[in-house]
N, C-alpha and C positions, 0 to 999 in steps of 0.2 A: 560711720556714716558712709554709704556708695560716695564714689568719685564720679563726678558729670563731666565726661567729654562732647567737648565742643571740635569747632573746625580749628581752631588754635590752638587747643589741649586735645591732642590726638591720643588716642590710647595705646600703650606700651608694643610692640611687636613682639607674639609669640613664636614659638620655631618651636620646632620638632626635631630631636636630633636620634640617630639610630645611633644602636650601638656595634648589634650584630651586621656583617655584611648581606648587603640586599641577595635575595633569593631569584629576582628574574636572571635569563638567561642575557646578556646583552648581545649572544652573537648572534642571535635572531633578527638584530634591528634594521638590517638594511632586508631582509625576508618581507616584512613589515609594511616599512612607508612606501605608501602608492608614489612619489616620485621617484623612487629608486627602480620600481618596479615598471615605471612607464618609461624610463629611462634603456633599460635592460630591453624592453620590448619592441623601440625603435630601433634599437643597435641590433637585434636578435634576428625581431620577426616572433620571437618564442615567448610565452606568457613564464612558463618554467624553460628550464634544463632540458632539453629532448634525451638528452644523455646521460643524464644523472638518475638510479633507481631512484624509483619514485612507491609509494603505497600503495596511488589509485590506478587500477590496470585501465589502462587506456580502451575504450569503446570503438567501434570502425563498424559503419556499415551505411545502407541506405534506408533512412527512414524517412522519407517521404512520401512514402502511401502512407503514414498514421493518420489516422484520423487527431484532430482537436482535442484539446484538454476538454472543451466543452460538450464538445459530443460523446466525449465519453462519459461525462458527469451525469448528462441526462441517459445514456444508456443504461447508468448503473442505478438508475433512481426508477428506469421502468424495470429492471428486474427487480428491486427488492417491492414494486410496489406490485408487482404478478406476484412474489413470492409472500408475500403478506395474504393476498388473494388466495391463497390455501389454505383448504382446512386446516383446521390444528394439529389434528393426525398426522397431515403430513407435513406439516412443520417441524411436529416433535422429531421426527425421523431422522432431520437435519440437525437436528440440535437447536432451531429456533434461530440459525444461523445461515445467513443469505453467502457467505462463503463456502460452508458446506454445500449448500445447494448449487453453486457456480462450479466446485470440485466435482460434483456427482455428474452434475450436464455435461462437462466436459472429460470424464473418464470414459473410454469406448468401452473397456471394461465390466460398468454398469447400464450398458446400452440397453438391455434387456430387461435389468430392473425397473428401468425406468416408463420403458414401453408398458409394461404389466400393471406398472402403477398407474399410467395413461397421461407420465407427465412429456412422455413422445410419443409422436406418430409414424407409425411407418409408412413410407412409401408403396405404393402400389406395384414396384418392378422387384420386388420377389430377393433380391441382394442388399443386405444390411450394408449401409456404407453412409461414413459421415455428411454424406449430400443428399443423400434421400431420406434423413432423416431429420424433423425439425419439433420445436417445440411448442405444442399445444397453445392457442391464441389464451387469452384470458375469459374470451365468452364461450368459449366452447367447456363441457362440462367434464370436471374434473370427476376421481372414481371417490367412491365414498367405502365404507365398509370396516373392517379393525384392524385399525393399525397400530400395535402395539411397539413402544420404544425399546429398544434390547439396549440398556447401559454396558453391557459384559463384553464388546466387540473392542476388538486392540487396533485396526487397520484402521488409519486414521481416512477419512471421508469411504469407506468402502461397505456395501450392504450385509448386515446381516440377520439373516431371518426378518427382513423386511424392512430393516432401520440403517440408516445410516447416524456411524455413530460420530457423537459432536469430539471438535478439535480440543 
């Protein structure tokens, strides 16, 4: 028959006991507690060591012209929604991949592919250069014709015979 614990018949205390010794490290522990660490940080000034190698290479520069996490979300969300707006043909070309397609725009390299295929326009002053050159609105008409996908290209986002091949 079960045994009924009450508030006066408390039930037995279990334990757990190891046998092997524990596997954490314990010299990590003051690494660890945020008081320790806040403590170090008034005495410092320093979150880490400045002087201890460290893994993460330290960053330096001026980023204050970036733009917003959020302005960038919507930027990326009109480009894949122009890149969606393309025929399928030239989709496939990409690989169906809005990253490829942002590799190709931005290679000057494919500058000329790209014009041919009419996904830039060239400027009217006669010198290809990355500021007179920009890309095609969404109403204005894209090219149409055969554009056949070449899976056989090795050069990762770069054209060939008309395709650009997926990563």
């Amino acid at each position: 028959m079960p045994t009924l614990y009450s508030r006066f018949k408390r039930p037995p205390k279990v334990s757990i006991y190891f046998k092997n010794p524990s596997l954490t490290e314990q010299c990590h522990k003051n690494d660890c507690e945020i008081d320790v660490i806040l403590k170090r940080y008034q005495q410092t000034g320093f979150l880490v060591n400045p002087l201890e190698k460290s893994t993460r290479t330290p960053m330096f520069g001026d980023f204050s012209d970036l733009v917003g996490y959020q302005e960038q979300q919507n930027r990326l969300c009109q480009v894949k929604e122009y890149f969606e707006a393309l025929p399928s043909q030239i989709r496939l070309m990409f690989g169906n991949d809005v990253g490829n397609y942002l590799q190709a725009m931005n290679d000057p390299k494919q500058t000329d592919k790209l014009i041919e295929l009419g996904l830039l326009k060239r400027a009217e002053t006669g010198e290809q250069t990355p500021s007179n050159i920009s890309p095609l609105s969404p109403s204005e008409k894209t090219p149409t014709g055969d554009f056949s996908a070449n899976q056989n290209s090795t050069q990762k986002g770069e054209f060939s015979e008309g395709t650009v091949t997926p990563t």
